[in-house]
Residue frames as a rotation matrix with the C-alpha (Angstrom) as fourth column:
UNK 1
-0.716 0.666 -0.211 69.14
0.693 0.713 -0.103 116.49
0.082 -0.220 -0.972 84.91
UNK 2
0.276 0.900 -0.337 65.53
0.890 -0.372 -0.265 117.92
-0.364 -0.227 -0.903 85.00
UNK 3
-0.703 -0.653 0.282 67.36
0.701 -0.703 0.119 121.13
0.121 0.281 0.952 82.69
UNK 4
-0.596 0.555 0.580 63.75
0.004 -0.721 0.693 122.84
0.803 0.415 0.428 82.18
UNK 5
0.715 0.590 -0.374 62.43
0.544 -0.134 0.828 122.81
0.439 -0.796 -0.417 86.17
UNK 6
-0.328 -0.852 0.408 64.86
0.528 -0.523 -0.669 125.33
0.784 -0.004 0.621 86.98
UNK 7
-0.680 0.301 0.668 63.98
-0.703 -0.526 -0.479 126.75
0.207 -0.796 0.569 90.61
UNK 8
0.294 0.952 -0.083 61.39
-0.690 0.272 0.671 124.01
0.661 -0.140 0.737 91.15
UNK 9
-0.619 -0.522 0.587 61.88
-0.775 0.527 -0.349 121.33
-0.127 -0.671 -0.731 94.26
UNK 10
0.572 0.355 -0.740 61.22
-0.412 0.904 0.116 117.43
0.710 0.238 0.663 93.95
UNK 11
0.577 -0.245 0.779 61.81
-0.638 0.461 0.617 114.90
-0.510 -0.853 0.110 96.32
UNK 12
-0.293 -0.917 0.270 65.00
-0.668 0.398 0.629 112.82
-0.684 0.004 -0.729 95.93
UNK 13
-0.415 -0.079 0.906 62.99
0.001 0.996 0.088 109.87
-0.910 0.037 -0.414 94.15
UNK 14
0.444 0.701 0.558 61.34
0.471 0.347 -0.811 111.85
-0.762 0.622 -0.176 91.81
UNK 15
0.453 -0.694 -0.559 64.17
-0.797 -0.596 0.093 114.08
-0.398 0.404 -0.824 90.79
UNK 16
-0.351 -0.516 0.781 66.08
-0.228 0.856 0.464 110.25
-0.908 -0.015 -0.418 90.36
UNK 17
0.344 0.618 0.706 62.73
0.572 0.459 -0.680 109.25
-0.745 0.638 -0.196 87.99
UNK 18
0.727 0.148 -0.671 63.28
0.089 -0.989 -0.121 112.74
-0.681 0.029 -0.731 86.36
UNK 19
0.206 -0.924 -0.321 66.99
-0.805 -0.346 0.482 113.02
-0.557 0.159 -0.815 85.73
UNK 20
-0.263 -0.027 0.964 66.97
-0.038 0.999 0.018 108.93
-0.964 -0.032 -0.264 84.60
UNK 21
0.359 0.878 0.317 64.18
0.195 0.262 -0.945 109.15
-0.913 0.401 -0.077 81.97
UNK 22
0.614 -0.225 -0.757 66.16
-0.715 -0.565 -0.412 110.31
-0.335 0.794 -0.507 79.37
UNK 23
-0.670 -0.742 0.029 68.94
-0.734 0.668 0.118 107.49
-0.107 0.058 -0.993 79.52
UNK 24
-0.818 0.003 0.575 66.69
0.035 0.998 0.043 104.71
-0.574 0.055 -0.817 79.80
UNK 25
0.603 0.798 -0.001 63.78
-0.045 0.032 -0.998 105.93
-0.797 0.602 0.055 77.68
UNK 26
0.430 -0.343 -0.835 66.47
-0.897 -0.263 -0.354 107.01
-0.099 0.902 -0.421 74.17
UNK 27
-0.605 -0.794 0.053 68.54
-0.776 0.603 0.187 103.96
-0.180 0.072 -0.981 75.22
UNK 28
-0.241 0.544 0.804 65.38
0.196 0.839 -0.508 101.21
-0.950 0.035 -0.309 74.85
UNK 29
0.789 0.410 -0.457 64.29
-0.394 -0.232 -0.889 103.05
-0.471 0.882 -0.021 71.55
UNK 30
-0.018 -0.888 -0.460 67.87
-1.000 0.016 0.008 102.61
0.000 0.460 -0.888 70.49
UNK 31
-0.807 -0.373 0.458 68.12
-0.351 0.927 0.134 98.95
-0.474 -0.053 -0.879 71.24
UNK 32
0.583 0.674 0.454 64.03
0.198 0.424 -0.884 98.31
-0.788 0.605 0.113 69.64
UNK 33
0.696 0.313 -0.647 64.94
-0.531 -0.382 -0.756 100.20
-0.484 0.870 -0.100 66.71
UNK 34
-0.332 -0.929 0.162 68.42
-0.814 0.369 0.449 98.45
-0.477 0.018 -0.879 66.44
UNK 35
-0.520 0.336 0.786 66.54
0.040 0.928 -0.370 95.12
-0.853 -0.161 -0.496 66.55
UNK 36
0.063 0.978 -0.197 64.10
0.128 -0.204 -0.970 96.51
-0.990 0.036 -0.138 64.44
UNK 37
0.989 -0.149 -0.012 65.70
-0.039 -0.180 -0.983 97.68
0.144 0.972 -0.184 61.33
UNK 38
0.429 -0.902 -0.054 69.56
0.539 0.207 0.816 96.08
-0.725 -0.379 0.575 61.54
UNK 39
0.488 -0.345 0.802 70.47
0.872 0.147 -0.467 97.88
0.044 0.927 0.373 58.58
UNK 40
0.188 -0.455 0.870 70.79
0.376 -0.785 -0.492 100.81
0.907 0.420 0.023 59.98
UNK 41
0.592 0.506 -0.628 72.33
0.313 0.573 0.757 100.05
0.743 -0.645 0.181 63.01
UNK 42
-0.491 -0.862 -0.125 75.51
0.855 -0.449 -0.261 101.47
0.169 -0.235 0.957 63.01
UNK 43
-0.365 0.520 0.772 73.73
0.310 -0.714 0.628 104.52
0.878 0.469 0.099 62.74
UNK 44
0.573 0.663 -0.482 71.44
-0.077 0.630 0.773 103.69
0.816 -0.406 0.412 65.64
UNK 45
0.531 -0.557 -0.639 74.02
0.762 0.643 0.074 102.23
0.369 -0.526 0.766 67.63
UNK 46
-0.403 -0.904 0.144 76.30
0.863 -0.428 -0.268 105.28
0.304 0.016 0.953 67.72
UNK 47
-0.140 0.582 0.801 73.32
-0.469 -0.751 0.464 107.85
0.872 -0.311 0.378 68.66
UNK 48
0.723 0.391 -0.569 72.75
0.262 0.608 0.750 105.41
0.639 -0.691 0.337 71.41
UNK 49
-0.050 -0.966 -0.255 76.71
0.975 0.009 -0.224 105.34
0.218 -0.260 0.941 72.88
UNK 50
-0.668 -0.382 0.639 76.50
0.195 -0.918 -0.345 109.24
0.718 -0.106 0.688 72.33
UNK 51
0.374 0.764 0.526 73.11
-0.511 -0.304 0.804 109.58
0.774 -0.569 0.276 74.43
UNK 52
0.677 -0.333 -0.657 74.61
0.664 0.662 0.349 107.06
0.318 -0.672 0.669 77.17
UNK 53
-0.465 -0.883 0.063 78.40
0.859 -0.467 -0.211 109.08
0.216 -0.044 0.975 77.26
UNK 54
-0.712 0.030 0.702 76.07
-0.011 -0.999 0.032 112.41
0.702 0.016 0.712 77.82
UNK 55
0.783 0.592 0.189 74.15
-0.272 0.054 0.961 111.11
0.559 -0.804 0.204 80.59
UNK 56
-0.205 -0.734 -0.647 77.80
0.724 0.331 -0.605 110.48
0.658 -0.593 0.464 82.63
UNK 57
-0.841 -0.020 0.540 76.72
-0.272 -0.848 -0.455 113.90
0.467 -0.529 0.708 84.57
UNK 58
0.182 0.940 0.288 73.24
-0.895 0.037 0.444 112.60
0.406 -0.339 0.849 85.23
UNK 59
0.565 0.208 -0.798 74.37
0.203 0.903 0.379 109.18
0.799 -0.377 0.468 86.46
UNK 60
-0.738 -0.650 -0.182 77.35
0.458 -0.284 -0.843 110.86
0.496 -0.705 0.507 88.82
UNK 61
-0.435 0.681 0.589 74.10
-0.544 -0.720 0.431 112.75
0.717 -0.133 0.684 90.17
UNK 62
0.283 0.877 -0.388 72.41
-0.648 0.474 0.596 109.76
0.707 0.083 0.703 91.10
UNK 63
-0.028 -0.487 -0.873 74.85
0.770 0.547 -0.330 107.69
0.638 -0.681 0.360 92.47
UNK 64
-0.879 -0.477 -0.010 75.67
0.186 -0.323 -0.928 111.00
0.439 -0.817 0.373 94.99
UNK 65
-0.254 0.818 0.517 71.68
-0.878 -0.419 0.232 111.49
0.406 -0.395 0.824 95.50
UNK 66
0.381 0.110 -0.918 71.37
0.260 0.940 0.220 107.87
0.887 -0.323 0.329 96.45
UNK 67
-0.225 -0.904 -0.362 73.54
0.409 0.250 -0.878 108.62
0.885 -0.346 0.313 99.23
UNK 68
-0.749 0.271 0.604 71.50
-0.609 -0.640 -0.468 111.42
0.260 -0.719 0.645 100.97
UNK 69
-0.723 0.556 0.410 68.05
0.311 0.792 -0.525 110.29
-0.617 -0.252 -0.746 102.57
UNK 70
-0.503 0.834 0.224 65.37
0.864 0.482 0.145 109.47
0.013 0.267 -0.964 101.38
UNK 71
0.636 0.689 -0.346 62.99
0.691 -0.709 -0.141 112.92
-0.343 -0.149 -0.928 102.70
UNK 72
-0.225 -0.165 -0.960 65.09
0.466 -0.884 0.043 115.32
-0.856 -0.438 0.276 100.91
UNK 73
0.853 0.440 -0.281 63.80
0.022 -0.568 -0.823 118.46
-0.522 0.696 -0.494 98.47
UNK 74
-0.549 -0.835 -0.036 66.86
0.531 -0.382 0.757 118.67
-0.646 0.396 0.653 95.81
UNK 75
0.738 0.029 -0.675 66.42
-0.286 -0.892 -0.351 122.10
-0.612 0.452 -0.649 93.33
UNK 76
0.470 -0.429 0.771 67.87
0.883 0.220 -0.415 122.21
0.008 0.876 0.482 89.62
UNK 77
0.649 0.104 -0.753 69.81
0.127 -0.991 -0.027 124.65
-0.750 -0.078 -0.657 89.08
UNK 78
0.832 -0.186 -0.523 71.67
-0.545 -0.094 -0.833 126.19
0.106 0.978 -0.180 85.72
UNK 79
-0.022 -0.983 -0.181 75.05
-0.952 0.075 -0.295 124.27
0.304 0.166 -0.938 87.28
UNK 80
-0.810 -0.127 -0.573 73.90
0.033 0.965 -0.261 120.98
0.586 -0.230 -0.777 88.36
UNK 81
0.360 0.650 -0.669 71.64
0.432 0.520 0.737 120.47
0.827 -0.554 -0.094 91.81
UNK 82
-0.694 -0.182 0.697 71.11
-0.523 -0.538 -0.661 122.11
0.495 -0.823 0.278 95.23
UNK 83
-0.212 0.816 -0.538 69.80
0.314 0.578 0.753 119.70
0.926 -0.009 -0.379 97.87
UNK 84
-0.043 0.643 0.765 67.47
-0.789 -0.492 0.369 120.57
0.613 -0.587 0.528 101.00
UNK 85
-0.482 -0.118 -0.868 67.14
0.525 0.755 -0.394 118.47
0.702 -0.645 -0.302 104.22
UNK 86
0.308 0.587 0.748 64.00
-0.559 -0.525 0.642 120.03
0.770 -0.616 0.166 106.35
UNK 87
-0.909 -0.062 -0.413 64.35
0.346 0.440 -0.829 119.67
0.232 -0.896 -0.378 109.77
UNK 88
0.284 0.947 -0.149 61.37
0.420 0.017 0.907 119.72
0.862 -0.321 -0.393 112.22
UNK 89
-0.720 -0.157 0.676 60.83
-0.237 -0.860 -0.452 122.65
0.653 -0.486 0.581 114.97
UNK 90
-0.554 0.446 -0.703 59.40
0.826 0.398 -0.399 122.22
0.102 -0.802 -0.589 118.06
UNK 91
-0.278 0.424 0.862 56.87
-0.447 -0.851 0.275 124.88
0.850 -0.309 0.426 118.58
UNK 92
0.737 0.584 0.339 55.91
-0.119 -0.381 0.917 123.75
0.665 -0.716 -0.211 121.78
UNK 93
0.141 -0.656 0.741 58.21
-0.940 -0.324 -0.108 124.64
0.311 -0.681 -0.662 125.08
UNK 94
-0.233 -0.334 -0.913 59.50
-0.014 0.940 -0.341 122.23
0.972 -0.066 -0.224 126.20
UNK 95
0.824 0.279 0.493 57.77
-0.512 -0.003 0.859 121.02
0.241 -0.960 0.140 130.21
């Protein structure tokens, strides 16, 4: 997911948008174009299946980012994803 933001942080929903866009943008083209020109569907079809079957890492992603909350930073990195969970510091003493 997100291969070319390498060291950059995104919140959880937009890393999700991010990591997604590839599966469900190639996979609608696949199913217009299908529709679109049936002759060369097989064709078509099978680039589809192969673009699905190579997003199985990017959906196992999702499903385990779904899981954290909502407010965290997750980081790409060259092996997969490093998420972040800020906490909040009191700076004032406590009375």
């Amino acid at each position: 997911m997100g291969r070319g933001a390498k060291g950059q942080l995104f919140h959880r929903n937009q890393y999700l948008v991010v990591g997604l866009a590839p599966l469900v943008v190639i996979t609608l083209a696949g199913i217009i174009f299908t529709l679109v020109s049936p002759m060369l569907a097989s064709y078509t079809i099978f680039a589809t299946a192969g673009n699905i079957s190579g997003s199985a890492g990017d959906l196992w992603a999702v499903r385990r980012l779904l899981r954290q909350p909502h407010s965290i930073l997750v980081e790409d990195t060259e092996v997969g994803y490093r998420a972040w969970q800020l906490t909040a510091h009191d700076t004032m003493p406590a009375q």
